[in-house]
VOLUM-357160 format. One line per field, with one value per residue (C-alpha): residue number from 1; residue in three letters; chain; x, y, z. Coordinates in steps of 0.5 Angstrom, whole numbers, padded with zeros to 4 digits. Layout:
BEGIN
pos c(NUM ...)
code c(ALA ...)
unit c(A ...)
x c(X ...)
y c(Y ...)
z c(Z ...)
//
This chain:
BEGIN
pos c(1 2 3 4 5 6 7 8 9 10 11 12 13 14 15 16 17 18 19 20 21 22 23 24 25 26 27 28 29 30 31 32 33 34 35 36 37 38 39 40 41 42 43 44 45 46 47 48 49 50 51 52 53 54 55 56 57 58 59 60 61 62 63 64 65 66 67 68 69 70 71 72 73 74 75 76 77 78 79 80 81 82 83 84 85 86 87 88 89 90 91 92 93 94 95 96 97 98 99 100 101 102 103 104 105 106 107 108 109 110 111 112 113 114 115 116 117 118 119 120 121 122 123 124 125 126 127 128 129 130 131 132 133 134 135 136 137 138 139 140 141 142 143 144 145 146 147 148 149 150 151 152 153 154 155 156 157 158 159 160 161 162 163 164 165 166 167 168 169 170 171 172 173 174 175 176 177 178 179 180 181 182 183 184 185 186 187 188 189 190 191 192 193 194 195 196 197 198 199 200 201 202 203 204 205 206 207 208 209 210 211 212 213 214 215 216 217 218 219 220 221 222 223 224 225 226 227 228 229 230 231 232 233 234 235 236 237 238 239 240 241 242 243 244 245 246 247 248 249 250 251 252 253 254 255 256 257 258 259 260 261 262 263 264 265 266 267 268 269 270 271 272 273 274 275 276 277 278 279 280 281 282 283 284 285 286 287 288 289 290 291 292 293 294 295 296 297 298 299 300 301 302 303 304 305 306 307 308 309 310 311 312 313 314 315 316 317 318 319 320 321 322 323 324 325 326 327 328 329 330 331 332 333 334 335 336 337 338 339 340 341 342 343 344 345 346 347 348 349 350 351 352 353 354 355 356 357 358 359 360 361 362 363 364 365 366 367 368 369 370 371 372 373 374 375 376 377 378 379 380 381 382 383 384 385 386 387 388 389 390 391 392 393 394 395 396 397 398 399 400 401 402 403 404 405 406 407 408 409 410 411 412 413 414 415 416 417 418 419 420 421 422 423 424 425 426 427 428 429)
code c(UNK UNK UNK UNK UNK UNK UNK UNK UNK UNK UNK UNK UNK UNK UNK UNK UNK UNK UNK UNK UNK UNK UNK UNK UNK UNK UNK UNK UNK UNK UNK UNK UNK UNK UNK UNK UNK UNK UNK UNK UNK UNK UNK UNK UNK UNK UNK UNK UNK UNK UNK UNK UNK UNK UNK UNK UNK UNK UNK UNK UNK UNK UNK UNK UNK UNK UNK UNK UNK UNK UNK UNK UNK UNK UNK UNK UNK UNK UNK UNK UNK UNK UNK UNK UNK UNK UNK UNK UNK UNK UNK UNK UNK UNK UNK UNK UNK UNK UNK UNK UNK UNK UNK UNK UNK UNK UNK UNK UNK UNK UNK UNK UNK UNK UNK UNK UNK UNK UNK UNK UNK UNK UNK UNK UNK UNK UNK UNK UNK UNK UNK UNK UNK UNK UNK UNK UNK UNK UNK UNK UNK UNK UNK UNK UNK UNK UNK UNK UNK UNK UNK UNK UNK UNK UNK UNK UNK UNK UNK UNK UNK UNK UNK UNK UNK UNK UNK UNK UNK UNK UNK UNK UNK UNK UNK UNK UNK UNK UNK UNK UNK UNK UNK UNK UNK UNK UNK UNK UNK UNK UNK UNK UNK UNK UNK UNK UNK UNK UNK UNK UNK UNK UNK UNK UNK UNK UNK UNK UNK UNK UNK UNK UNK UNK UNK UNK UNK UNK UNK UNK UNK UNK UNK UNK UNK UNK UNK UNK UNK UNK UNK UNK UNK UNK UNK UNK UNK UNK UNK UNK UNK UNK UNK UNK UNK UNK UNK UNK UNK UNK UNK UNK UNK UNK UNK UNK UNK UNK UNK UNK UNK UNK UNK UNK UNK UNK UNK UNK UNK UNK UNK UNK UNK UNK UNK UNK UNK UNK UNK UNK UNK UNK UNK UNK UNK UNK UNK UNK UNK UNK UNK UNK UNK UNK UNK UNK UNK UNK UNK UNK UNK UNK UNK UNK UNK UNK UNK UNK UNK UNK UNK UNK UNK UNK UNK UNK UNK UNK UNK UNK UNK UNK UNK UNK UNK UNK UNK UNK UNK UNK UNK UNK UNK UNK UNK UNK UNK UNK UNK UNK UNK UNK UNK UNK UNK UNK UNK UNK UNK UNK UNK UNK UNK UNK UNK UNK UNK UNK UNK UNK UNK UNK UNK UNK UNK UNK UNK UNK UNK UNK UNK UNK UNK UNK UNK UNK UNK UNK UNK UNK UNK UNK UNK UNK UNK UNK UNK UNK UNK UNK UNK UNK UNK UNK UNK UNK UNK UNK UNK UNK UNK UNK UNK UNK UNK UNK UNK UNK UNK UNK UNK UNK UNK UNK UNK UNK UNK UNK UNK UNK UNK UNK UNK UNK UNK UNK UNK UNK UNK)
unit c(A A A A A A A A A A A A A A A A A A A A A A A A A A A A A A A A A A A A A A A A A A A A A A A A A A A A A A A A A A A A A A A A A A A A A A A A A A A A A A A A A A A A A A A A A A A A A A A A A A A A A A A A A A A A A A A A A A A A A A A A A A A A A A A A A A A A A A A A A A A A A A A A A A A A A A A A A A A A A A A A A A A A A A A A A A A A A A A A A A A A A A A A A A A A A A A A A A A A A A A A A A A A A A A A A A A A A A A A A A A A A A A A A A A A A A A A A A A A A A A A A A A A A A A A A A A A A A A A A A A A A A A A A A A A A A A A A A A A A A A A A A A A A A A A A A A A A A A A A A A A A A A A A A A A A A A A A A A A A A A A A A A A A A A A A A A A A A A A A A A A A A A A A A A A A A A A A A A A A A A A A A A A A A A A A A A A A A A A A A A A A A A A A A A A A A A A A A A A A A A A A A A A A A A A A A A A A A A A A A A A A A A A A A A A A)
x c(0353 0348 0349 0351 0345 0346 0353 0351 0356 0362 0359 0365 0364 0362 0357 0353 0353 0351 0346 0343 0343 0339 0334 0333 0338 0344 0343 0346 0351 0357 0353 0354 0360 0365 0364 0361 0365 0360 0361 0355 0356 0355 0349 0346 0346 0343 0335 0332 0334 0341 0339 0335 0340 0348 0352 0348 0342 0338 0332 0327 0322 0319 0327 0328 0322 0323 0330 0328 0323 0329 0333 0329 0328 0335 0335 0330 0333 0339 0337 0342 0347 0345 0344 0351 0354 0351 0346 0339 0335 0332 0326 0323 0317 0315 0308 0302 0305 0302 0308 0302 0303 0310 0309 0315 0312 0311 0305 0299 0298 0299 0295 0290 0293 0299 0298 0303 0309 0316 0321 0327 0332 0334 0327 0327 0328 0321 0318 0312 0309 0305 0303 0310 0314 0319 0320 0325 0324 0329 0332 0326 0321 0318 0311 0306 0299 0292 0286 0282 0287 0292 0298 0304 0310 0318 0324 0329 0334 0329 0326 0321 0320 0312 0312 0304 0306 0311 0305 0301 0306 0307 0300 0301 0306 0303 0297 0300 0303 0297 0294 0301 0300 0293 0295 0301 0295 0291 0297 0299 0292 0293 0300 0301 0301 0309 0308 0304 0307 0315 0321 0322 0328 0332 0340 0343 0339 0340 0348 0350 0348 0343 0345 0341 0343 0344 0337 0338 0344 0339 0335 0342 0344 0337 0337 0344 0342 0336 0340 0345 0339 0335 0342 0343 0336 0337 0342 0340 0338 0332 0330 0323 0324 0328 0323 0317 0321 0322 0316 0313 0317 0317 0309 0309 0313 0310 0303 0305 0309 0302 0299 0305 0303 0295 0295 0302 0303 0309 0310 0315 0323 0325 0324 0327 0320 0315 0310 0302 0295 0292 0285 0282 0276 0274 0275 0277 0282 0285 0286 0289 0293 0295 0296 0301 0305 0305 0307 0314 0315 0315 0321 0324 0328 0322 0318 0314 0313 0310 0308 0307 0309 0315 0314 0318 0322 0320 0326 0330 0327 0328 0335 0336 0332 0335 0343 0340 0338 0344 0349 0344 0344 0351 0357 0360 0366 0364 0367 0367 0360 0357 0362 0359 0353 0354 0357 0351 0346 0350 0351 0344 0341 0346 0344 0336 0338 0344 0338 0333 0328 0327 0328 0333 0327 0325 0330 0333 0326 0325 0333 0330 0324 0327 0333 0329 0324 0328 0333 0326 0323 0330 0330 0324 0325 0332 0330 0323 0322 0314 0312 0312 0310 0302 0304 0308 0302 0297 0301 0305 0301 0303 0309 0307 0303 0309 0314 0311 0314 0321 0325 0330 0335 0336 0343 0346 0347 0347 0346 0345 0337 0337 0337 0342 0338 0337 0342 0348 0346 0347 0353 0355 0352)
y c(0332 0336 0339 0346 0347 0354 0352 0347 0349 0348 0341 0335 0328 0325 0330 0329 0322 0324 0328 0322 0318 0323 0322 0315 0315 0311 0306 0311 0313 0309 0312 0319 0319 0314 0313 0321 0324 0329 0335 0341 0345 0339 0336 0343 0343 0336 0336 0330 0330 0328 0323 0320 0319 0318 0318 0317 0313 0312 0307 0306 0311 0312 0314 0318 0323 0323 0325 0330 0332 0332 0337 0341 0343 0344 0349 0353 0354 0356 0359 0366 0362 0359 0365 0368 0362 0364 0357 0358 0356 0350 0348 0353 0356 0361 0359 0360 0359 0353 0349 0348 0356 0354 0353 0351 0353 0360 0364 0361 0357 0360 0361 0365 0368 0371 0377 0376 0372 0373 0368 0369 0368 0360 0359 0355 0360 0364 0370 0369 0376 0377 0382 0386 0380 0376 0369 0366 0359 0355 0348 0345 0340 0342 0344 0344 0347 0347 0351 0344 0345 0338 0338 0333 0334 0332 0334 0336 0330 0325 0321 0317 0312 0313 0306 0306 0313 0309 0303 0308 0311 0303 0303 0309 0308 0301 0304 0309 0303 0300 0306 0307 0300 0301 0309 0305 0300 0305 0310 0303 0303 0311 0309 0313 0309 0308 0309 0316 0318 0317 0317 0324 0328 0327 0329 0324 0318 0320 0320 0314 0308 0303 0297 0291 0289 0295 0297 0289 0293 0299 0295 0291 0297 0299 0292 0293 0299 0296 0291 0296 0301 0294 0294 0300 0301 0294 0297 0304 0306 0311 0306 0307 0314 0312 0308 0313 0318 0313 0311 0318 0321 0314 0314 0322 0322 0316 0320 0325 0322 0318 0325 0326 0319 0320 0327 0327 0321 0321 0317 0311 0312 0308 0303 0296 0297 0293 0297 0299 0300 0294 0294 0290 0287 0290 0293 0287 0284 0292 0289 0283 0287 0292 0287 0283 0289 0291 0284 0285 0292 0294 0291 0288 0282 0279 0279 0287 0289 0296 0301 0308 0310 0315 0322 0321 0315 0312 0307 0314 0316 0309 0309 0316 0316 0310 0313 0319 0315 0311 0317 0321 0317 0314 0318 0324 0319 0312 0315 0308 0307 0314 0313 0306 0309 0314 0311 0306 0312 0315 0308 0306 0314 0312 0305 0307 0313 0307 0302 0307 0306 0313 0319 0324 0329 0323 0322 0329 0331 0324 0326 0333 0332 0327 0330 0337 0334 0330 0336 0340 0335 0334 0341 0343 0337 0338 0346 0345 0351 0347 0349 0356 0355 0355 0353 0347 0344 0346 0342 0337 0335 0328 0331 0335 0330 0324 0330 0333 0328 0328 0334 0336 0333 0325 0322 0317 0312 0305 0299 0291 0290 0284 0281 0276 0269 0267 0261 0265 0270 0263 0263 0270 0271)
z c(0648 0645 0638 0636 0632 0631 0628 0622 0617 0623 0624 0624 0620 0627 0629 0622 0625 0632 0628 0623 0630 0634 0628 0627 0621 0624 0619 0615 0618 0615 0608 0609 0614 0612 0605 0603 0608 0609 0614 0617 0611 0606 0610 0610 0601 0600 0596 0596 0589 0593 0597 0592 0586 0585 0588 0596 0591 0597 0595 0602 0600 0608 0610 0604 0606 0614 0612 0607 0612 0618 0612 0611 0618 0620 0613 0617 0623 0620 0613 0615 0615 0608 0605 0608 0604 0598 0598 0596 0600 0599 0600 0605 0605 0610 0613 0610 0603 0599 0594 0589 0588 0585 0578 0574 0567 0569 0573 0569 0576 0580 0587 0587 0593 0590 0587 0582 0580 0576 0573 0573 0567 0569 0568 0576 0580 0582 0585 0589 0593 0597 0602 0599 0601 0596 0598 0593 0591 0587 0587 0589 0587 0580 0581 0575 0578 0574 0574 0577 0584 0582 0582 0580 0583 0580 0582 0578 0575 0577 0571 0572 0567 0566 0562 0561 0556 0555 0552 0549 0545 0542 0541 0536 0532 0531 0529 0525 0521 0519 0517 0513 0510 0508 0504 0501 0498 0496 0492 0489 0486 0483 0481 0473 0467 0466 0458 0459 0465 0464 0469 0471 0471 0476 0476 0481 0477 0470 0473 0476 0473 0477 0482 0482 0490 0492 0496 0499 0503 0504 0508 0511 0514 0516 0520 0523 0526 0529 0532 0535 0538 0541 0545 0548 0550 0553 0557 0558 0563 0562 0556 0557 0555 0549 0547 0548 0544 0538 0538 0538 0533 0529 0528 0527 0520 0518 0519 0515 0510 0509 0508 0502 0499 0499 0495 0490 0486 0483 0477 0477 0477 0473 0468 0471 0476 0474 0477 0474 0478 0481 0483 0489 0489 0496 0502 0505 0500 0501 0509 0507 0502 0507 0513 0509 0508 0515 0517 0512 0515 0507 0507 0500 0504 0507 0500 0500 0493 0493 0488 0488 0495 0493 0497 0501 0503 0508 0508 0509 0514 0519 0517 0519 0526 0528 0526 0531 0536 0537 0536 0541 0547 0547 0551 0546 0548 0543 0537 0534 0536 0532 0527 0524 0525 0521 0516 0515 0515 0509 0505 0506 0504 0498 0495 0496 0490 0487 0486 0483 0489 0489 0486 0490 0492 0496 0500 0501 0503 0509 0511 0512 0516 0520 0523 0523 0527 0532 0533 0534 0539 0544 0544 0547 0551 0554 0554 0557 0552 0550 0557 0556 0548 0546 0540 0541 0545 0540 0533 0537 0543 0543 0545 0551 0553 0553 0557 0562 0567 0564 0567 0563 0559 0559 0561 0557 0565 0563 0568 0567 0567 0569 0576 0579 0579 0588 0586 0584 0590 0595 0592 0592 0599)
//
């Protein structure tokens, strides 16, 4: 019996399967029938974006573009009825308009054959004219043209892990520490005479006496929250993402506060350290030097005594992006979860002032910086908003270049990443 194909949106489960026969999809057809339940109306609103992620997840890549292709054609011919429904069209163009003419990030792509372009408050939807023809466009597969004549394609909710930025961001961060490990040797050299240049005033250090153990439990806290973000990138989900990010926000501070060391030295908070400029023989004993402080991380517990690398904290700064890392990407539900990871971030930011590590501009100025930076970041990240910002391209390019790809925010999903070994498949199967 042939199908009403002037009537999709009236179509039962049974002719959506008669449909997905007809197509080449029969192997589907428990999927979207029994499982799904999806009738006319339902098939004719589904994107590719659908049909790839949860809870369809459909993972052959030749199926998944034949069907988008069945879709889209099955949208065309009954885009009135789309319409009429109040759903967009997705996905159809009329003939002799180029998908390269879309352009997620404003009119700046645009083809050269429109003679203009309009972005609607959604920031998705556009407007190509040509000849005194709209064509509205939305819900479609994100475009970003260039005046070289490429064009990457993404949809919309799809995030791909991208794992070579992702090495990249490694590979910068790395080098950022180094390059924080060898100004730390340099400062250490400029350190000012403790008999000359005095403590400076400081209202929380000249009010609360000093504990001996306490920046250990800095450092303690510091490692706990390592350890639990280590497990939830480990189960998320979109852990490569999560990584970029940390590392590109990581090493980006750390290049600035390299900045803040090398130009300002501060003399030392207190008394009880043992601190005086020690000057090295060459360039290569200041490698040595340098090395072994980045081998430690510049932690105390692994044996790191430095001097001279006060403004700002840099041990304020772990603390406090690995609090918003663990609290950012774990369900709003975790109550537990954020708690204990606040609680360490505060407690640790105290026993670094308790120990006289730091003075306390040292360590506001690191917790200021940092979140600012990272509530910066995710913002223009989850908004899009760089792509519409020359500034945002021009002072943080890293940041538009590890980005481009990710389609709006990143949800906290989280799966087992290891695979079943073939033996317990046998069992199981």
């Amino acid at each position: 019996m042939p199908l009403p194909e002037d009537s999709v949106t009236a179509w039962s489960c049974q002719q959506v399967a008669q449909w997905l026969q007809e197509e080449g999809f029969g192997d589907y057809e428990e999927l979207f029938c029994s499982q799904h339940r999806l009738d006319g109306l339902g098939l004719l609103s589904l994107t590719e974006a659908d049909l790839r992620g949860a809870p369809l997840g459909l993972t052959v890549l030749g199926d998944i573009k034949r069907m988008t292709l069945a879709l889209r054609r099955l949208q065309r011919q009954n885009q009135v009825q789309l319409e009429d429904l109040g759903l967009p069209p997705t996905t159809v163009l009329p003939a002799g308009v180029p998908l390269i003419a879309v352009d997620a990030c404003g009119c700046e792509g645009a083809d050269r054959r429109f003679d203009g372009c309009e972005r609607s408050s959604n920031g998705i939807e556009l407007r190509l004219r040509k000849s005194d023809r709209s064509v509205h466009v939305s819900d479609m597969p994100l475009c970003y043209a260039h005046s070289n004549g490429r064009c990457r394609q993404h949809l919309a909710g799809r995030l791909d892990p991208e794992v070579w930025k992702t090495v990249l961001s490694s590979i910068y961060v790395f080098l950022v520490f180094g390059l924080t490990s060898f100004v730390m040797v340099i400062v250490h050299e400029r350190v000012p005479d403790m008999r000359t240049y005095p403590p400076l005033p400081d209202i929380f250090l000249d009010s609360v006496p000093r504990i001996p153990w306490a920046f250990a439990m800095a450092e303690a806290c510091g490692i706990i929250l390592c350890y639990m973000l280590l497990v939830i990138l480990l189960l998320h989900k979109h852990r490569s993402i999560l990584f970029r990010r940390l590392c590109s926000l990581m090493g980006t501070v750390f290049l600035l506060r390299c900045c803040t060391m090398f130009v300002t030295s501060l003399s030392v908070p207190g008394q009880h350290l043992q601190c005086a400029s020690k000057t090295y023989d060459d360039t290569f004993a200041k490698i040595q030097r340098a090395l072994a402080i980045w081998s430690g991380f510049g932690m105390t517990l692994t044996g790191v005594q430095t001097c001279g690398d006060y403004m700002f904290s840099g041990h304020t700064v772990v603390i406090t992006l690995l609090n918003f890392f663990v609290t950012e990407y774990t369900p709003r539900t975790w109550n537990m979860i954020h708690t204990i990871s606040w609680v360490l971030n505060l407690f640790g930011i105290f026993f670094i002032l308790a120990a006289h590590e730091h003075y306390s501009i040292d360590v506001f100025i690191a917790f200021y910086i940092t979140t600012r930076l990272f509530l910066y970041y995710h913002t223009l990240a989850n908004t899009r908003a760089y792509q519409h910002s020359r500034r945002a391209r021009i002072w943080f390019p890293m940041f538009s270049f590890f980005e481009c790809n990710v389609n709006g925010p990143v949800p906290n999903q989280y799966h087992w990443p290891f695979s079943k070994p073939a033996f317990m498949k046998t069992l199981i199967g």
